[in-house]
N, C-alpha and C positions, 0 to 999 in steps of 0.2 A: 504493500500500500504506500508506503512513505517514498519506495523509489519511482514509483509509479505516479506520484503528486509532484517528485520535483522535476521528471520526467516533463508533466504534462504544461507546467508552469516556469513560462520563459524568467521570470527571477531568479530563480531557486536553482533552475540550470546552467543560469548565468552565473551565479556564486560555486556553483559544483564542477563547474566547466573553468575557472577562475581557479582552483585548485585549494578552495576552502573548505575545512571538515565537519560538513554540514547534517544535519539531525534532524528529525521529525521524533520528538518521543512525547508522548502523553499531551499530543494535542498545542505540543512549542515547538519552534524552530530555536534550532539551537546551532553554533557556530563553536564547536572546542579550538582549544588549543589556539588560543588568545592570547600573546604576549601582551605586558603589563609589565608596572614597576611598580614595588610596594613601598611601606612608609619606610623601609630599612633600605632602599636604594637597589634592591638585588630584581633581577628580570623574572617573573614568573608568568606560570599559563593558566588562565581562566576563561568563561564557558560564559558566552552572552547568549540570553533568551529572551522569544521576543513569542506575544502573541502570534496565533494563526488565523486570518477572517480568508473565508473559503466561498467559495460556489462552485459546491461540487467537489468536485477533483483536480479545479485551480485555486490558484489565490489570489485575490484581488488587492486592492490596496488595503496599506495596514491598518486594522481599527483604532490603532494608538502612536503616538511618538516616544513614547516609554517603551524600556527593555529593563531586563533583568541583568545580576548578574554573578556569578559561581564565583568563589574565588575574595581576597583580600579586596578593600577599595583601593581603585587602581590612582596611582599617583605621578605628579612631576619627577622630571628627572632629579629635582632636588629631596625628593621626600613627599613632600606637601600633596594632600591629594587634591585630585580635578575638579575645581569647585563647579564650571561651566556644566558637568551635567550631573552632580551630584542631586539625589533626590531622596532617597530613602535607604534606611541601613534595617533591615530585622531579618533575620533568617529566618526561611517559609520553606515548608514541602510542598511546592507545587503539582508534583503529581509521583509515580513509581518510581524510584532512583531518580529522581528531581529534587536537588536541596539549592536554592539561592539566599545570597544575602544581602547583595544591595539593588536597589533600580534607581535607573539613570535617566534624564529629563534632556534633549537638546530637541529641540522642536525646530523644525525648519520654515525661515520667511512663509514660505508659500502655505504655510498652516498644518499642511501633514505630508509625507513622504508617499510618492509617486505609485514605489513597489517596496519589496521587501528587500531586493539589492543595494535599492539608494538607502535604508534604513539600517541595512546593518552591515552596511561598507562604511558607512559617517561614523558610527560608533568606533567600528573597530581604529580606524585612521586614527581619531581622539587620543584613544588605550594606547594606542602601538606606537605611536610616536616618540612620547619620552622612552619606550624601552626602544627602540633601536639607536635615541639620542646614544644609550651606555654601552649598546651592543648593536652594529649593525648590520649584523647577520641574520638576527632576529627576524620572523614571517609568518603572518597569520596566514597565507594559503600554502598548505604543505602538500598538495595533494598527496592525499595519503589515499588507501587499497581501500576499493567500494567493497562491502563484503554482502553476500546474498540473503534476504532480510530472512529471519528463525521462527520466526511466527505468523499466523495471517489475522488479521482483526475479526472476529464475527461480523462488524460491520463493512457495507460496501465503500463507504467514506470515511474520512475521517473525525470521531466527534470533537468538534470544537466547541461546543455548548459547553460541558465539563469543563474545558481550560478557561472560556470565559468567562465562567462563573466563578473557576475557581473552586470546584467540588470534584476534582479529580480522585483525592483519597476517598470521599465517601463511596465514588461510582466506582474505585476499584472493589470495596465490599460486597459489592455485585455481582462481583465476575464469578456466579454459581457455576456446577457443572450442568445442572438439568432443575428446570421449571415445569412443571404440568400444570395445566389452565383447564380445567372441568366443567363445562359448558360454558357456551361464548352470545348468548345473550346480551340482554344491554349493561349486565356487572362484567360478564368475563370476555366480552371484546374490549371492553373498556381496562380492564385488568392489562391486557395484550397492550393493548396501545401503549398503557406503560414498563411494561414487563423488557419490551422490544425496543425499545431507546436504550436499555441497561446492556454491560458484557454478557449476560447469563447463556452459555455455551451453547444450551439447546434448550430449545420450547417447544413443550407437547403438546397441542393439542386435542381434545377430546369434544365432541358433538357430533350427534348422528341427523341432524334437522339440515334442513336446504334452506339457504341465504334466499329471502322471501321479500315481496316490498315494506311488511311489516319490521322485518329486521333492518332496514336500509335506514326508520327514522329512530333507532336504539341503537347502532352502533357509530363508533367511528368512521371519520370520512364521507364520502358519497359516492353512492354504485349508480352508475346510469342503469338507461333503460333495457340496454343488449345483454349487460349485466345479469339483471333479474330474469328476465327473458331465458336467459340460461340455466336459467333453478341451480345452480352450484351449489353444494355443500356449503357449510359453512366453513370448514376446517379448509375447504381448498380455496374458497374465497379471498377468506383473511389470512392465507398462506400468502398466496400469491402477493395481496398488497403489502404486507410486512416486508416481505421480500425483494421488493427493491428498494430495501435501504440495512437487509441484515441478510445473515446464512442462519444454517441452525434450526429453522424451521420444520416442525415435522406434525403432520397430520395423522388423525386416529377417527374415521368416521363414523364411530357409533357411540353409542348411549353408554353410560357407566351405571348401576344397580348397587347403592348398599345396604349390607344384611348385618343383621344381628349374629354372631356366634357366642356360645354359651353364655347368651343373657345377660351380658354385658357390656354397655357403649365403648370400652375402653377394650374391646372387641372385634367393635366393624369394620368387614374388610369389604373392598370393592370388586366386582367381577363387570366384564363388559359383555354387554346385550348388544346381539348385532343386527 
């Protein structure tokens, strides 16, 4: 997914084509191995992070001229740190092996940055200057070795809702193995609609009824007229529209039945009626 966005987004190719070691993790763009100077004079590398505002599977202009950033607050060649975009100092988990601690303000004449290139080429230039004043060898694009991404997202995009909110920890609590949703009427489509924004690896499905005009004003969304027409299950209905925005999906088209065993609620097991 992540090579696949900067793939598809002339910035981001432009920074990776540029030979910068560029990151998509938990919904930021990230640029490691940031030369900087700290309060002690000595050259170190730190990790600037910046929001993602997307459509789709590109990225538009930036929703902000703030960035984050991993690492000491970055200083002049004399010590003294960069007052010009100095903004906030507290360390925050932004999301999975995401730790920053300061953000940095330089906002540009023109009110906000064009792309994501111009936004976090300005930053770096800032940072990197006084350290190659000490050392100028020093270089924030190393191209370094693309390596083949290890995991796939359940989702088909990327969530940026999470990093814009700023509820990345909570949504990773989320990331179940398996959801079952037991009838999809107007509480368990509803259930769905949220269950399916979340990582939850896979969601089960269960309803043996056919997506009807009466269900079209209780559920989520809106099914036109070719739609119903179709009498579709319910389970392959809202499979289908979940599904172009998630994987994971799996339908069960009948009825579930629970019984009583030995007379006890703390008993009931279910069996499916088909």
């Amino acid at each position: 997914m992540s090579q696949q966005l900067i793939n598809l987004s002339p910035d981001l190719k432009r920074l990776r084509d540029e030979g910068y070691d560029i990151e998509i993790r938990s919904g930021y763009l990230l640029i490691k191995g940031v030369p900087y100077v700290n309060s002690g004079k000595e050259v170190k590398l730190g990790i600037l992070v910046s929001e993602l505002t997307l459509a789709g599977d590109v990225t538009t202009a930036p929703g902000t001229h703030v960035v984050h950033f991993a690492g000491e607050h970055p200083c002049n060649q004399d010590g003294t740190e960069i007052g010009k975009i100095k903004n906030a100092s507290t360390r925050q988990e932004l999301g999975k092996n995401l730790v920053i601690d300061h953000s940095f303000s330089s906002k540009p004449l023109s009110g906000g940055y064009k792309d994501y290139h111009e936004k976090m080429t300005t930053y770096v230039a800032i940072i990197l200057s006084p350290a190659q004043a000490i050392d100028p060898s020093v270089k924030a694009n190393t191209y370094p070795v693309i390596e083949s991404e290890r995991a796939e997202s359940v989702f088909k995009y990327i969530d940026t809702a999470s990093s814009r909110a700023g509820i990345n920890i909570a949504t990773n609590k989320l990331e179940l193995a398996k959801v079952a949703i037991v009838g999809l009427g107007g509480t368990g489509s509803y259930v769905l609609d949220l269950v399916a924004k979340t990582p939850v690896k896979e969601i089960h499905l269960f309803d043996g009824d056919t997506f009807l005009s009466h269900n079209a004003f209780r559920a989520p969304s809106a099914a036109s007229v070719d739609e119903l027409r179709a009498k579709p299950k319910k389970v392959l209905y809202l499979k289908e529209l979940y599904s172009k925005m998630r994987r994971g999906i799996f339908e069960h088209a009948y009825y579930y039945r629970c019984i009583e065993r030995g007379g006890a609620t703390r008993n009931e097991f279910c069996v499916p009626l088909y």
